[in-house]
TORLUM-499153 format. One record per residue (C-alpha): chain; residue number from 1; x, y, z; residue in one letter. Coordinates in Angstrom, 1 decimal, padded with zeros to 4 digits, always signed. Layout:
// TORLUM-499153
PT  chain  resi    east   north      up  resn
PT      A   NUM       X       Y       Z     a
...
This chain:
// TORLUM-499153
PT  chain  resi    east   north      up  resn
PT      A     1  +099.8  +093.6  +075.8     x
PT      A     2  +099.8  +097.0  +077.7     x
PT      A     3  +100.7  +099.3  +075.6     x
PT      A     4  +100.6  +102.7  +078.1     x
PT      A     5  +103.7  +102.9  +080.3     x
PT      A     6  +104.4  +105.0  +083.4     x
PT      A     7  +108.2  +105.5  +084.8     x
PT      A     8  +108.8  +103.5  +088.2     x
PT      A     9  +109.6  +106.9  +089.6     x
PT      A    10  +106.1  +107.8  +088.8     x
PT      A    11  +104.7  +105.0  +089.9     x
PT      A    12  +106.3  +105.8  +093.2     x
PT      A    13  +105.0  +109.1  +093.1     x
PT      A    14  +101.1  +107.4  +093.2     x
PT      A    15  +101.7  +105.4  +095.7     x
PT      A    16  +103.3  +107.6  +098.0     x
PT      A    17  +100.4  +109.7  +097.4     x
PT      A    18  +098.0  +107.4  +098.1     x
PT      A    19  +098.9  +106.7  +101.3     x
PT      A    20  +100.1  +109.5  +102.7     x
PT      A    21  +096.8  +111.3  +101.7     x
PT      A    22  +094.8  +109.1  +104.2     x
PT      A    23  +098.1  +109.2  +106.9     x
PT      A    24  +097.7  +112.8  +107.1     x
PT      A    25  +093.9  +113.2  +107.2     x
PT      A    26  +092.8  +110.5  +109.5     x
PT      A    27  +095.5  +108.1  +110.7     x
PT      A    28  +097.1  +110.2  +113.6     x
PT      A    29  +093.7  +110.6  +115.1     x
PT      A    30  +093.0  +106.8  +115.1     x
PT      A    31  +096.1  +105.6  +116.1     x
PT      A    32  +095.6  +108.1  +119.0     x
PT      A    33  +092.6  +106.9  +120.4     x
PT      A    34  +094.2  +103.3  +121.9     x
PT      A    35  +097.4  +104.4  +122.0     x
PT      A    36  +097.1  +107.8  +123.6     x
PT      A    37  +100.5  +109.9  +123.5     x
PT      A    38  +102.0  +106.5  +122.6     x
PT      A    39  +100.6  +106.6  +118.6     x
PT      A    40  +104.0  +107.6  +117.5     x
PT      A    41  +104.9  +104.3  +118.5     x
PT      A    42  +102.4  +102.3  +116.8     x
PT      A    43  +103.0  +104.4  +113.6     x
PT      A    44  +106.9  +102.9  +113.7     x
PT      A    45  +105.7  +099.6  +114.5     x
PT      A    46  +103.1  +099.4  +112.0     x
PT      A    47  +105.7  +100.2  +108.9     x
PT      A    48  +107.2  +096.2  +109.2     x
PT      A    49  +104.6  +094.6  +108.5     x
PT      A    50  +103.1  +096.7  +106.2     x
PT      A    51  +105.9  +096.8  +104.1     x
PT      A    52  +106.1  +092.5  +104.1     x
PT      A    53  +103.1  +093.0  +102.7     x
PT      A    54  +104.1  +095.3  +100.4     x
PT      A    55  +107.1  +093.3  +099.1     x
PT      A    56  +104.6  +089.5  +099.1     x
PT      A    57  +102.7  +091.5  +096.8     x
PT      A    58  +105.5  +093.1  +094.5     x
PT      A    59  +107.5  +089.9  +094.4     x
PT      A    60  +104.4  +088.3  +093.1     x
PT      A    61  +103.5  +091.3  +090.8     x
PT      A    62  +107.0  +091.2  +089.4     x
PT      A    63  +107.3  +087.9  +089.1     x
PT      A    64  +104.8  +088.0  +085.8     x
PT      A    65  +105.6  +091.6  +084.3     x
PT      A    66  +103.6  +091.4  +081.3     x
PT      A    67  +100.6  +090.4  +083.0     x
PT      A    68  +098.1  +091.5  +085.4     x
PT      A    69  +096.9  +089.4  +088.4     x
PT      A    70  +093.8  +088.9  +086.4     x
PT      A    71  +095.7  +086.7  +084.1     x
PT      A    72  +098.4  +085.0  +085.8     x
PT      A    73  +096.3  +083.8  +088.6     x
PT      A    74  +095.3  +081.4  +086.5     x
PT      A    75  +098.6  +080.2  +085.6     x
PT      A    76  +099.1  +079.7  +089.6     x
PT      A    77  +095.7  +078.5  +090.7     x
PT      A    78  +094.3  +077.0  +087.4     x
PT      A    79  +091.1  +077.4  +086.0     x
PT      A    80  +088.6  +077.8  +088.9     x
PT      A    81  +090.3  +079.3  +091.4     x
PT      A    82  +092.2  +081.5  +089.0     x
PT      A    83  +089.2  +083.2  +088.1     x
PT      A    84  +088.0  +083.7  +091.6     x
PT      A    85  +091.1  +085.2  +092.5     x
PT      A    86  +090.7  +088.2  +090.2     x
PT      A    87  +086.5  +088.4  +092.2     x
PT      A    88  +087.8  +088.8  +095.0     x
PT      A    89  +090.5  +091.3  +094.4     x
PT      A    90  +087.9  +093.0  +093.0     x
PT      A    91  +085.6  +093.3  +096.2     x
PT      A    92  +089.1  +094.2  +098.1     x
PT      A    93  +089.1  +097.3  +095.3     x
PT      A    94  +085.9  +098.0  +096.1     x
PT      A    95  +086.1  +098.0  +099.4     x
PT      A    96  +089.1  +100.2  +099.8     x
PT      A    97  +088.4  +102.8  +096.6     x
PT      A    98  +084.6  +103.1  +099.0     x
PT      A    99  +087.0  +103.7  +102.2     x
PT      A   100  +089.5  +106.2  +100.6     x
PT      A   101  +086.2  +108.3  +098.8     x
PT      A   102  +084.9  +108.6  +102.3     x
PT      A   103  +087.6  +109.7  +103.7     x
PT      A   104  +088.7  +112.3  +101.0     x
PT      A   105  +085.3  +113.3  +101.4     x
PT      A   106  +085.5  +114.2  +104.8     x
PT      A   107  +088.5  +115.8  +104.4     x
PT      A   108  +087.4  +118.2  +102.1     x
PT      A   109  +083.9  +118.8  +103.7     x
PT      A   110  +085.7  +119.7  +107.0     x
PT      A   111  +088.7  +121.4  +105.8     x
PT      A   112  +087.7  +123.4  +103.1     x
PT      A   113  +083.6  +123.2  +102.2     x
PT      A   114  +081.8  +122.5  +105.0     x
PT      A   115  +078.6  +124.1  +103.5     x
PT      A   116  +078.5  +121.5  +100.4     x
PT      A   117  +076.7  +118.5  +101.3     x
PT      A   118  +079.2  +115.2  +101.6     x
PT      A   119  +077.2  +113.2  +098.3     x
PT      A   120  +078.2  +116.2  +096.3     x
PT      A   121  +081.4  +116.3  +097.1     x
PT      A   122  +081.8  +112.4  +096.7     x
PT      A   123  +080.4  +112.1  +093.7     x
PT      A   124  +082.5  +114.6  +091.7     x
PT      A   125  +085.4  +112.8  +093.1     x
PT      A   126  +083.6  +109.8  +091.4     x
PT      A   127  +083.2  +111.9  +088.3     x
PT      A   128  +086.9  +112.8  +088.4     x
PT      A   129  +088.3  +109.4  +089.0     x
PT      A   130  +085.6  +108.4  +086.0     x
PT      A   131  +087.9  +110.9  +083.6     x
PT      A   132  +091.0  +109.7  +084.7     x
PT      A   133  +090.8  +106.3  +084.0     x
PT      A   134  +089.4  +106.8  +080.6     x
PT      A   135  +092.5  +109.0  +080.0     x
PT      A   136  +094.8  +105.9  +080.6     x
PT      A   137  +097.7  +105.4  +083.1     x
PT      A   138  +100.1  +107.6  +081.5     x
PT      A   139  +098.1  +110.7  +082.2     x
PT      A   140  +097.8  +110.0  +085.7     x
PT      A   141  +101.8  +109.4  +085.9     x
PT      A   142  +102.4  +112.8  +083.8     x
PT      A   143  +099.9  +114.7  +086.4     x
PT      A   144  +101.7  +113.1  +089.5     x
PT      A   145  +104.8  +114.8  +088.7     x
PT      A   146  +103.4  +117.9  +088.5     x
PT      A   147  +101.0  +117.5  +091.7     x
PT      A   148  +104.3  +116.0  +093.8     x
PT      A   149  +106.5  +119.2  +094.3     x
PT      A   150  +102.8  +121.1  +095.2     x
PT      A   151  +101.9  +117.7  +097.5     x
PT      A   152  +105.5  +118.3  +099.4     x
PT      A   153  +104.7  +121.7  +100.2     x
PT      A   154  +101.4  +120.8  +101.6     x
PT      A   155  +103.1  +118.1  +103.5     x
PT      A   156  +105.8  +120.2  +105.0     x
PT      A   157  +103.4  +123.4  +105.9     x
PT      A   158  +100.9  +120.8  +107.4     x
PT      A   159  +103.5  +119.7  +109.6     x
PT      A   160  +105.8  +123.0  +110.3     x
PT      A   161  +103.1  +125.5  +110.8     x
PT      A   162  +101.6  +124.0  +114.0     x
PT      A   163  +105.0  +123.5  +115.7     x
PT      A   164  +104.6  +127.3  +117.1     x
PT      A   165  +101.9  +125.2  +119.3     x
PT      A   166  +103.8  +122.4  +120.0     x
PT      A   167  +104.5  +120.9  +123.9     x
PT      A   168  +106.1  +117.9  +123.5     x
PT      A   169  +106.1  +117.0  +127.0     x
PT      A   170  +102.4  +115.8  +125.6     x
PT      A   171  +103.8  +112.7  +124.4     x
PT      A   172  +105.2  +111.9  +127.9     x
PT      A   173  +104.5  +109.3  +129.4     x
PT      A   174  +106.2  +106.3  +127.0     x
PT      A   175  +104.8  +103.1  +126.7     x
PT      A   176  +102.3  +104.2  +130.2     x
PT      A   177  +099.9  +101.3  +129.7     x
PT      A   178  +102.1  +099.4  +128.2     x
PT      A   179  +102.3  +097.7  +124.6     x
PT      A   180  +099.3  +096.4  +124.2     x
PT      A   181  +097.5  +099.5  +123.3     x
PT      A   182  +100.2  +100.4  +121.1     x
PT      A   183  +100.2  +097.0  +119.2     x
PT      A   184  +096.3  +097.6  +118.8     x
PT      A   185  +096.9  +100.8  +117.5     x
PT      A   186  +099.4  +099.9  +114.7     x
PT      A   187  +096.2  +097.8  +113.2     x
PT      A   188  +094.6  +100.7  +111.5     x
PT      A   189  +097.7  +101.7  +109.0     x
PT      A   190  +098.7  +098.1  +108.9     x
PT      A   191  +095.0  +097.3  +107.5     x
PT      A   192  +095.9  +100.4  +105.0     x
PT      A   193  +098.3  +098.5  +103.3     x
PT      A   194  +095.8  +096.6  +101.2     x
PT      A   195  +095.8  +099.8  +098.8     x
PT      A   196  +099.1  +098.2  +097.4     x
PT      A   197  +097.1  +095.6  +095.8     x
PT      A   198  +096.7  +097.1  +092.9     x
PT      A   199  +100.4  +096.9  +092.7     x
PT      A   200  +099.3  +093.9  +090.9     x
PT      A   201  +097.3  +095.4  +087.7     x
PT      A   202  +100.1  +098.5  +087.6     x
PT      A   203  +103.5  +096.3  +087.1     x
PT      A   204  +102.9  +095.2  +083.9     x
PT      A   205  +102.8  +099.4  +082.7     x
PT      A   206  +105.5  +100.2  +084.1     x
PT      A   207  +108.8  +101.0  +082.0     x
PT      A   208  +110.8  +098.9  +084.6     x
PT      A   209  +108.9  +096.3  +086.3     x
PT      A   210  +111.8  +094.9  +088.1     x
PT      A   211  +112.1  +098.5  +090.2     x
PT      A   212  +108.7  +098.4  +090.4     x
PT      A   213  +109.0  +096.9  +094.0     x
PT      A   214  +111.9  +099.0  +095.2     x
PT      A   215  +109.3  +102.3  +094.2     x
PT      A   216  +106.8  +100.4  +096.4     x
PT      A   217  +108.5  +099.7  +098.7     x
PT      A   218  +110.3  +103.4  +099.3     x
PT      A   219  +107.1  +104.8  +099.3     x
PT      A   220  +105.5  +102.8  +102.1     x
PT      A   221  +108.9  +103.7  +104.1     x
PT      A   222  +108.4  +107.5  +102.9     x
PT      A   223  +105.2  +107.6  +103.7     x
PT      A   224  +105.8  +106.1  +107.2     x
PT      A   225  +107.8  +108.3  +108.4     x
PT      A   226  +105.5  +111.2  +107.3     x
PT      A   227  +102.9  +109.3  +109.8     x
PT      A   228  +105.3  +109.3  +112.5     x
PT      A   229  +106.2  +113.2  +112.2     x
PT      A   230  +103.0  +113.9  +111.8     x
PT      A   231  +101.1  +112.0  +114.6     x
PT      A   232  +104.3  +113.3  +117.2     x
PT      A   233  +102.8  +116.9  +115.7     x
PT      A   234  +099.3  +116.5  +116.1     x
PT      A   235  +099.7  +115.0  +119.9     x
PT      A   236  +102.2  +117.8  +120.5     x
PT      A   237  +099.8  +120.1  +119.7     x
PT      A   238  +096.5  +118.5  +120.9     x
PT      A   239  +097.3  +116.4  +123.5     x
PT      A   240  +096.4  +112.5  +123.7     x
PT      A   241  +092.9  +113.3  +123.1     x
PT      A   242  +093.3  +113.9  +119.9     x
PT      A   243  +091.1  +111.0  +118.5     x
PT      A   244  +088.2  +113.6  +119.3     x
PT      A   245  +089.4  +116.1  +116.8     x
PT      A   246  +088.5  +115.7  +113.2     x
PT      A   247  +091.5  +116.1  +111.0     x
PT      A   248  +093.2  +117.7  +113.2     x
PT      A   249  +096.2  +118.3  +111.1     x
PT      A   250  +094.1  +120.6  +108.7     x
PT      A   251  +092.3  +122.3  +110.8     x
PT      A   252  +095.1  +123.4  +112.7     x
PT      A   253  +096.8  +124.6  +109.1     x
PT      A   254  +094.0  +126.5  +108.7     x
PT      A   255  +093.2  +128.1  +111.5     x
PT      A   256  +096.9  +129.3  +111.7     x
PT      A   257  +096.8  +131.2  +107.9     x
PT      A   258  +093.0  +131.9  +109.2     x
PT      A   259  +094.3  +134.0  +111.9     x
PT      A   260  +097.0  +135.4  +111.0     x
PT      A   261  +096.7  +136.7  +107.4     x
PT      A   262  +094.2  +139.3  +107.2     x
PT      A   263  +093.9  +139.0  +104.1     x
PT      A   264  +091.8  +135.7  +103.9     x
PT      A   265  +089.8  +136.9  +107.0     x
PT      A   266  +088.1  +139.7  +104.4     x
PT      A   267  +087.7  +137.0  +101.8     x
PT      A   268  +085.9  +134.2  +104.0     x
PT      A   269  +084.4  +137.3  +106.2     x
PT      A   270  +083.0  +138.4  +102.5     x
């Protein structure tokens, strides 16, 4: 019986997130490099399927409320195959918790400590995540609210501050090579998705499980739309080669308050 319970508007809050971290850091940059200007494009194509999969996984989810995937696989698949089911959704963890530490690593190796050497900086995420977990799930759903309002304004200044550079006649012209590079391009945040697997062990702590898959599901659309904005921005800004730029999106925040606020020119000048 789970005994720790999170709000479905906090569990909406972690998914959103989740996936909006790795939209803003890296996602624009790949989607430009097959799609060219066209990457908007493949952003709005690649929310339909993503959210099917997000609503195959929280119909199932839902379906069993009080229990994880760990234990009512076995009431689909039997004995066997019920307990490979839970193996193999553990490699699919693994495989995307090792993907998302990579990339947060980068992100903050590029964007804010590019002096501290990437292992360091992965393993105190590590460490962090360690401390979180044994703190339980309702920890994590208290700190999301507070870390939302903060994650907004990040959000907003990430994509407002670079508009002063902005020539949207970079995104011209539409659908140039037509849509096979575009339906390429929409793999990368479609392939994503998976991180709503563990949609799967969360439903049964939430206070609501039925709204479980509506909070899902408005954060994948949320979330979407912050990688269209954003990928129109960064292409704006950079031009369709942006798939050579690192995190472009941060860099470009910083390097505005870099240059313009004198005052954090004497402290990193220190």
């Amino acid at each position: 019986m789970f005994t720790e319970k999170i709000a479905p508007r906090q569990l909406f809050i972690l998914f959103f997130i989740m996936r909006t971290s790795i939209v803003i850091s890296f996602l624009p940059v790949l989607t430009s490099a097959a799609a060219n200007e066209d990457a908007w494009i493949a952003a709005m194509i690649a929310f339909f399927p993503s959210a099917a999969i997000v609503y195959i996984i929280g119909r199932l989810a839902v379906a069993f409320p009080e229990k994880s995937i760990v234990q009512y696989s076995q009431d689909l698949l039997g004995g066997f195959w019920g307990r490979l089911l839970p193996l193999f959704y553990l490699g699919l963890f693994l495989f995307i918790a090792g993907t998302d530490l990579r990339v947060y690593g980068e992100v903050i190796k590029v964007g804010f400590l590019p002096e501290t050497p990437l292992p360091v900086i992965m393993g105190s995420i590590v460490l962090a995540a360690a401390m979180v977990v044994n703190a339980g799930v309702e920890p994590m759903g208290r700190a999301a609210d507070v870390i939302f309002p903060i994650f907004l304004l990040m959000i907003l200044g990430t994509i407002l501050f670079p508009l002063i550079h902005a020539d949207f006649s970079n995104l011209q012209p539409v659908l140039a090579e037509g849509w096979s590079p575009v339906m390429i391009a929409s793999i990368t945040p479609i392939s994503i998705t998976a991180q709503y697997a563990s949609l799967t062990m969360l439903v049964p702590s939430v206070t609501e499980p039925k709204k479980a898959l509506e909070a899902a599901l408005l954060s994948i659309l949320l979330s979407s739309i912050v990688l269209v904005v954003v990928t129109v921005v960064v292409i704006s800004v950079i031009g369709a080669w942006a798939d050579r730029v690192p995190l472009p999106t941060v860099i470009d925040v910083l390097q505005f308050f870099y240059s313009r606020i004198p005052v954090l020119q004497d402290y990193f000048n220190w």
